[in-house]
C-alpha positions in Angstrom: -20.5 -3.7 -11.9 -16.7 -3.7 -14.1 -17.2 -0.2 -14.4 -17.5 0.3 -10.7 -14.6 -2.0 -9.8 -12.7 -0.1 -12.2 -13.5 3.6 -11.1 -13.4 2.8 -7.4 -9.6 1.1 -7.9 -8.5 3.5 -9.7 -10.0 6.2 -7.6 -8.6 4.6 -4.1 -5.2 4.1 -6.6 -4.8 7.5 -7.2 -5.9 8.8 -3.6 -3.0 6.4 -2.3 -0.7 7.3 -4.3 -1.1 11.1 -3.4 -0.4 10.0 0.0 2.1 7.9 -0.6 4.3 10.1 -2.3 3.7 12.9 0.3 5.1 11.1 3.0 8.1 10.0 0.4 8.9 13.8 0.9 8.4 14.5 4.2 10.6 11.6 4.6 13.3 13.1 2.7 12.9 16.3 4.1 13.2 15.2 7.1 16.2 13.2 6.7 17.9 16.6 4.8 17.0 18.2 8.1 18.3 15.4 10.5 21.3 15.2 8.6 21.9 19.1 8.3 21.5 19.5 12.1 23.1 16.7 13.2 26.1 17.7 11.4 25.9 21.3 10.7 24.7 22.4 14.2 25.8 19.9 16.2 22.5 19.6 17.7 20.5 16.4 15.8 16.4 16.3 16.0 15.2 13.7 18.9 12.2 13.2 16.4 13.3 12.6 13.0 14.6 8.9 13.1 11.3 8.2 14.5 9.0 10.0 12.5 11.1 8.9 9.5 10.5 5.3 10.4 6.5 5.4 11.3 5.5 7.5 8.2 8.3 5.2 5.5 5.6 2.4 7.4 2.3 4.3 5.9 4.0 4.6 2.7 5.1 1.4 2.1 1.5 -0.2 2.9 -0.6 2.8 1.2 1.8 2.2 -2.5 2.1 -1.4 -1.9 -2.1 -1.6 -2.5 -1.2 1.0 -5.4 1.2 -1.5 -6.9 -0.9 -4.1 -5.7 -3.7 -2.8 -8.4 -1.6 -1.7 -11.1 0.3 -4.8 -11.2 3.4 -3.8 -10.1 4.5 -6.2 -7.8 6.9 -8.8 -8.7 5.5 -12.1 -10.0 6.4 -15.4 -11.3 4.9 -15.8 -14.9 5.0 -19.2 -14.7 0.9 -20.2 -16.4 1.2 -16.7 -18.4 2.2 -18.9 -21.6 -0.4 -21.1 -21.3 -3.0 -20.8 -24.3 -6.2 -21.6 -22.5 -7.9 -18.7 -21.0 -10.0 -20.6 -18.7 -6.4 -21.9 -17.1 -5.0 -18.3 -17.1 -7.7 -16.7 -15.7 -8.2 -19.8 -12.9 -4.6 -18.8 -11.6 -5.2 -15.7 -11.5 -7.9 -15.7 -9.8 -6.5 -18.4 -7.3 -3.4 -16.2 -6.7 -5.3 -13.2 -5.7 -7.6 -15.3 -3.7 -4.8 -16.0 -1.8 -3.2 -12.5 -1.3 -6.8 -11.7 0.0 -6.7 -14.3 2.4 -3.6 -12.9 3.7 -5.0 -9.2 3.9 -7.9 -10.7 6.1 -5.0 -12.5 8.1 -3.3 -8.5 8.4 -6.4 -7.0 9.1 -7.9 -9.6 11.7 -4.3 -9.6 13.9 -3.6 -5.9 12.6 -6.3 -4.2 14.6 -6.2 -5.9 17.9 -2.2 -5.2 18.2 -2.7 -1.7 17.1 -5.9 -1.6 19.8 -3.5 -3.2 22.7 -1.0 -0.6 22.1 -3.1 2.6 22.2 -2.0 2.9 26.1 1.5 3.0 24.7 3.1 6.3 23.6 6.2 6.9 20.8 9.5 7.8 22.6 10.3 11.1 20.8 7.1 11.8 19.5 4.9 11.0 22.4 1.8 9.8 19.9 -0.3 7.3 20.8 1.4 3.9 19.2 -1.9 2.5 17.5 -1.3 5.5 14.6 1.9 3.5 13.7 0.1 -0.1 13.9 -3.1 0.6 12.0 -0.5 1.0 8.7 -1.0 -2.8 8.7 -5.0 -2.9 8.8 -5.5 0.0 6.9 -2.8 -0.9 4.1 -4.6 -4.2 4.1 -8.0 -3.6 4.0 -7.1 -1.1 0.5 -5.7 -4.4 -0.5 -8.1 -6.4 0.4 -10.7 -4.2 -1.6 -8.4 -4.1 -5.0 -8.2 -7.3 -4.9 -12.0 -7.7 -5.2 -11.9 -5.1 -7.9 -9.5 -7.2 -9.9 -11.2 -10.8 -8.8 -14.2 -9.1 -10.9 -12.6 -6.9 -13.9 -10.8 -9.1 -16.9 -7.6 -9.3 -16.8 -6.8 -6.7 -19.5 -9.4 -4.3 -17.9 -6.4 -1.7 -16.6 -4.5 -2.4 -20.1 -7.4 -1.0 -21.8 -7.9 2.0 -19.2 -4.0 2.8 -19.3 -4.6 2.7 -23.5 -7.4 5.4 -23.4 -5.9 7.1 -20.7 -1.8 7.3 -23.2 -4.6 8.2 -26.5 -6.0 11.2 -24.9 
């Protein structure tokens, strides 16, 4: 069961990442081009501000379940120096309890907003505004799942994996 936890973060990790980092480019790129025709020719893009803002969106909720897994989010380390296990690993769990609780919070008012604004359409882009909105559900439903990988790997499970990973 670890080793499925494991694979499948690591796996949805890696996959979000990819993405992640795509649209970091295409956001830059686009901004290179905004800025090159609005000040070059004259004659800025109608579609790049927007575009720019809804994909920057995606991004930030597809690497912030990357970071989410990793470990990369800030944190207070308040209970990290506390000998017992047992405590350690009871705060930990409780913490990530409660970022899945808020997921299921993002999730449960994430998809009816993105569901009442599918009538809606972008300004420049003219796409349906639920594509924008379902960043929210979709970023935190990948939460939601790494945090139930990591609720049942140790907590030195992705220490380990990065150690084989840095020896091979």
């Amino acid at each position: 069961m670890k080793d499925r936890a494991l694979w499948l973060g690591l796996k949805l990790t890696n996959m979000t990442e990819i993405v992640a980092a795509v649209l970091l480019v295409a956001v830059i790129m686009m901004n290179i081009a905004q800025v090159f025709f609005r000040y070059v020719l004259v004659d800025p893009l109608s579609w790049t501000g927007e575009t720019m803002r809804y994909s920057t969106t995606w991004m930030v909720m597809l690497a912030g379940s990357a970071a989410l897994f990793r470990g990369e989010h800030m944190v207070i380390s308040l209970f990290d120096s506390v000998k017992s296990a047992k405590v350690r690993n009871f705060v930990r769990i409780l913490v990530l309890a409660c970022i899945g609780g808020f997921c299921v919070l993002l999730i449960w008012q994430g998809i009816p907003a993105a569901i009442s604004n599918m009538r809606q359409s972008s300004p420049a882009m003219q796409i349906p505004m639920t594509i924008p909105y379902l960043a929210v559900p979709v970023g935190a439903t990948l939460m939601l799942i790494k945090v139930l990988c990591l609720m049942i790997l140790p907590e030195d499970a992705l220490k380990k994996e990065e150690a084989k990973e840095n020896e091979s």
